[in-house]
Structures are given as structure tokens and as C-alpha cells.
C-alpha positions in Angstrom: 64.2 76.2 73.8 61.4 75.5 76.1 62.0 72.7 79.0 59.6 73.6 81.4 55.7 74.5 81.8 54.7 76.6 84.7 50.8 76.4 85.5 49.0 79.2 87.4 46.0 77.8 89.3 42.9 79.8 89.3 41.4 80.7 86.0 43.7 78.1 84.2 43.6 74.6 85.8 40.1 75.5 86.7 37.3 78.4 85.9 37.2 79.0 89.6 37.4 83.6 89.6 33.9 83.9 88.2 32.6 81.5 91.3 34.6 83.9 94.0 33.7 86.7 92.5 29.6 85.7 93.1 30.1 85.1 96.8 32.4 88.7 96.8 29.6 90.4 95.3 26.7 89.5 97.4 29.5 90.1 100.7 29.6 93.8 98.9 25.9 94.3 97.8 24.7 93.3 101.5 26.3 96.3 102.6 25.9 98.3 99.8 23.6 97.6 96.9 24.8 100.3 94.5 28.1 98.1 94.0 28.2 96.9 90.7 30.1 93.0 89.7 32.9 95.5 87.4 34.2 97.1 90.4 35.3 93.6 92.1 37.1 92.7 88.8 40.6 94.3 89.9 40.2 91.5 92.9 40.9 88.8 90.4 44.4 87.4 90.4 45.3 90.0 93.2 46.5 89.1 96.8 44.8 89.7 100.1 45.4 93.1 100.4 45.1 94.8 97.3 42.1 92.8 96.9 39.9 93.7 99.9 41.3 97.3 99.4 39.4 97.3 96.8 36.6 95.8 97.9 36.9 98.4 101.1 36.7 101.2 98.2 33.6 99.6 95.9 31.0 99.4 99.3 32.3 102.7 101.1 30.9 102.6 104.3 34.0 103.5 106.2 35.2 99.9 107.4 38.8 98.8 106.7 39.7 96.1 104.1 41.3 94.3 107.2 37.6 94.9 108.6 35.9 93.6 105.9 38.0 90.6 105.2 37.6 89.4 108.5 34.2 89.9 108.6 33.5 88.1 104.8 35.7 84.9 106.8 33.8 84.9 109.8 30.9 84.9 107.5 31.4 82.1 105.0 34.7 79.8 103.9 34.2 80.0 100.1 36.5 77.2 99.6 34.3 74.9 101.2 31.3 75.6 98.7 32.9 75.5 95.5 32.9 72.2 93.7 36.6 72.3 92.1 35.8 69.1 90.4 32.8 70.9 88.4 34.7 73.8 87.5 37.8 71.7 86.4 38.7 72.2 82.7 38.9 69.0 81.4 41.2 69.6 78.7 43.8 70.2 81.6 44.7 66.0 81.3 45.4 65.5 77.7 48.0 68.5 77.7 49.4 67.5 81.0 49.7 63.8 79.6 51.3 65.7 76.5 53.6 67.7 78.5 55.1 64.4 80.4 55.4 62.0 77.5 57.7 64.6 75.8 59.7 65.1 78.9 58.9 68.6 80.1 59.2 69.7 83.2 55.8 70.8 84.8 55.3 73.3 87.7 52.4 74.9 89.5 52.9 78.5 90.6 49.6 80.2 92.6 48.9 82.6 94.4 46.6 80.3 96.3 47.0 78.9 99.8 48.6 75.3 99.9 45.7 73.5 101.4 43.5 74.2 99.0 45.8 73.6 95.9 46.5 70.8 97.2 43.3 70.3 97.5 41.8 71.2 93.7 44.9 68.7 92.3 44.2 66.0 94.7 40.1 65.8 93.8 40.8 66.3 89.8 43.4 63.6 90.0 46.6 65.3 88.8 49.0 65.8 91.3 51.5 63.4 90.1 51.9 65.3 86.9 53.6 68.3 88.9 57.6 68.3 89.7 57.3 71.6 91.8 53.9 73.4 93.8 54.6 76.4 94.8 52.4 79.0 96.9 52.1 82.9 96.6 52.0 82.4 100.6 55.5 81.6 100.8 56.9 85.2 99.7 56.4 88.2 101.0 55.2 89.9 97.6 52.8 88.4 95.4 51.9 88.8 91.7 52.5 91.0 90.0 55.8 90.7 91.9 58.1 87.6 89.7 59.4 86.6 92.8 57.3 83.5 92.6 58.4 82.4 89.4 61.8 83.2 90.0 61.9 80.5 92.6 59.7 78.7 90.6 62.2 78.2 88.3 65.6 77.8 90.4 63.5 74.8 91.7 63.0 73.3 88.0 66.5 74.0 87.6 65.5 75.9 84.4 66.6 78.7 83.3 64.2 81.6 83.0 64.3 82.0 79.3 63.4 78.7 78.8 60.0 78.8 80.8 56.8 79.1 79.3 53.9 80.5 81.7 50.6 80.0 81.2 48.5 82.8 82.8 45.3 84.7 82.6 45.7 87.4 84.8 46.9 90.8 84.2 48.8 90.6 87.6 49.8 86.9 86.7 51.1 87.6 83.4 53.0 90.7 84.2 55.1 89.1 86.9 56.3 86.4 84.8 57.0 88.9 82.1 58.8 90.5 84.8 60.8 87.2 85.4 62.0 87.1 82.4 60.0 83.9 80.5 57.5 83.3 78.0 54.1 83.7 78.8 51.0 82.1 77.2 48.1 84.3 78.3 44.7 82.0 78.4 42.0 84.3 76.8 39.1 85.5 79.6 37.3 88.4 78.2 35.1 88.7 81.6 37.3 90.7 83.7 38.9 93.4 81.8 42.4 91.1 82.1 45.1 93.1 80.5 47.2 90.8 78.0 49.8 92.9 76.8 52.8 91.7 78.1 52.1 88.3 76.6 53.9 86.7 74.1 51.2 84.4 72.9 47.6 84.6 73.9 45.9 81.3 73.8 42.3 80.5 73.2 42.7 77.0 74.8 45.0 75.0 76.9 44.7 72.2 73.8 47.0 75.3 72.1 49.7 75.0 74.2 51.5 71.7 72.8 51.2 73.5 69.1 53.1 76.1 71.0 55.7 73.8 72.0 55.9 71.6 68.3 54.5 68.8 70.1 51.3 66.6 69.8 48.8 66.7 72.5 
């Protein structure tokens, strides 16, 4: 049986990888204009550096990821152009308001920095619907690793089987495979995402109380 709901962030709460991948894109194509959007798509869902590693290997010009990434931050802060309430899926509410009225507990688990999730739940108004936040930045792994949702879950005080995950990400869905829950795998067709290792995959987050014999 199914007692809590763990949210990732990006690509679930809101449709914010398509919007980092633009700005990662025109970083790359400023230094090399032969790089094509398809070989940024293994940055989505991945940490720092497996991310800019890849990055390092789509422009090729010899500089380091650690080069690159501290050139792309000097550059521009992304967070600060992206308008989280416009990329916000608005569906998000009703099933959190579902969620809560039938007692489960709910969690976010990102691999996103603090300030800014704090940030994207503050401006779309739903905070107060999450028991536990929890940052990638706290452990020294990230996804694909299930560290995160391990802890995730000692802090619900839920057992692991009784978790359902709700990812989008091939990294994202494999660690909490990995942790041993049941993972909901939102449908994105734009980034190659590998859904596998999913128990359910989900064409909508208005699916998920259906998932859970509830109504939304």
C-alpha cells in the first residue's frame, strides 16, 4: 500500500529542462556551431559534473567541463531569467489538493539547489502541501544514485515499498528503482528519456490519483 508521494522538481512540477537546455545550447553553439540540441540531451536530470562533461565533449575545443561551467556562470544565472510561474503545470494543485485530503504523505526530492526550489514552490503557491524538501546538494552522489530517496523516505517515515515516485528522467527514475519504490514515469518524448525501469508511465500528473484509487 502506498502512503507517500515523492515529487521530483524539474520536468514534473514544472516544464523547466526544455528552457535550460535553450540557454545550454546557445552557451555551446557560441563556441562551436556544429553542436547540435541532441547532444545536450544526456544533461537533462544529470548533476553538475556529468552534465558539463558532456557539454565539454559536444563543443570540443579543449576546455575543461569545470572551465566551461564557470565560464557559462560568469556568463548568465539562468535561474534568474526563467519565469517558473509560466512554465508551472497547472494540474500540479488539483492532485496535490487530492494527495492531502486523502491523507498521503507528500515529499519533494530534486536534484536542484534549495534556493531555487524553494524558490519555484514559493512563487506557484504550494509549499505548504510538502511534509519533506529535500536537495540532490545535500549528498555526495546524485541521481542516478537512490541515496536521495532513501533519505527521502526515512524522513516520511515510510517504508520504501510503500513510495510512489513520480519522475521523468532516465537518471531520476532509475535511482528510485534503485531504492526500492514505485515509480510513475511522466511521459517526455523530447529527450530520448529512458522509461524502463518504471512501473507505470503516466501521460499526466491528473493520472496519478487513478493510480492510487483515489479521486482527484
Amino acid at each position: 500500500m502506498i502512503r507517500s508521494v515523492i515529487f521530483d522538481m524539474d520536468g514534473v512540477l514544472i516544464d523547466s529542462e526544455i528552457c535550460y537546455l535553450q540557454y545550454d545550447l546557445a552557451f555551446a553553439r557560441a563556441k562551436n556551431p556544429k553542436v547540435t540540441i541532441d547532444q545536450l540531451y544526456g544533461m537533462v536530470g544529470a548533476s553538475k559534473e556529468p552534465a558539463w562533461r558532456i557539454m565539454a565533449q559536444a563543443i570540443g575545443n579543449g576546455q575543461s567541463w569545470q572551465e566551461l561551467r564557470d565560464e557559462y556562470r560568469a556568463s548568465i544565472n539562468v535561474f534568474t531569467q526563467v519565469d517558473y510561474r509560466a512554465i508551472f503545470r497547472p494540474e500540479v494543485v488539483p492532485v496535490l489538493k487530492a494527495l492531502q485530503s486523502h491523507s498521503y504523505n507528500i515529499a519533494l526530492a530534486s536534484s536542484t539547489q534549495m534556493d531555487i526550489i524553494e524558490r519555484v514552490l514559493s512563487e506557484n503557491q504550494i509549499t505548504d502541501y510538502f511534509q519533506v524538501i529535500v536537495t540532490g546538494n545535500q549528498f555526495k552522489e546524485s541521481k542516478p544514485n537512490p541515496e536521495i530517496y532513501h533519505y527521502t523516505a526515512s524522513r516520511l517515515n515510510t517504508p520504501e515499498d510503500q513510495c510512489l515516485v513520480i519522475e521523468d528522467s532516465t537518471l531520476g527514475i532509475t535511482a528510485a528503482h534503485r531504492a526500492g519504490m514505485t515509480v510513475a514515469a511522466l511521459i517526455d518524448d523530447r529527450f530520448g528519456f529512458d522509461r524502463s525501469l518504471a512501473d507505470y508511465e503516466i501521460a499526466s500528473l491528473t493520472e496519478i490519483p487513478r493510480l492510487l484509487g483515489i479521486d482527484c
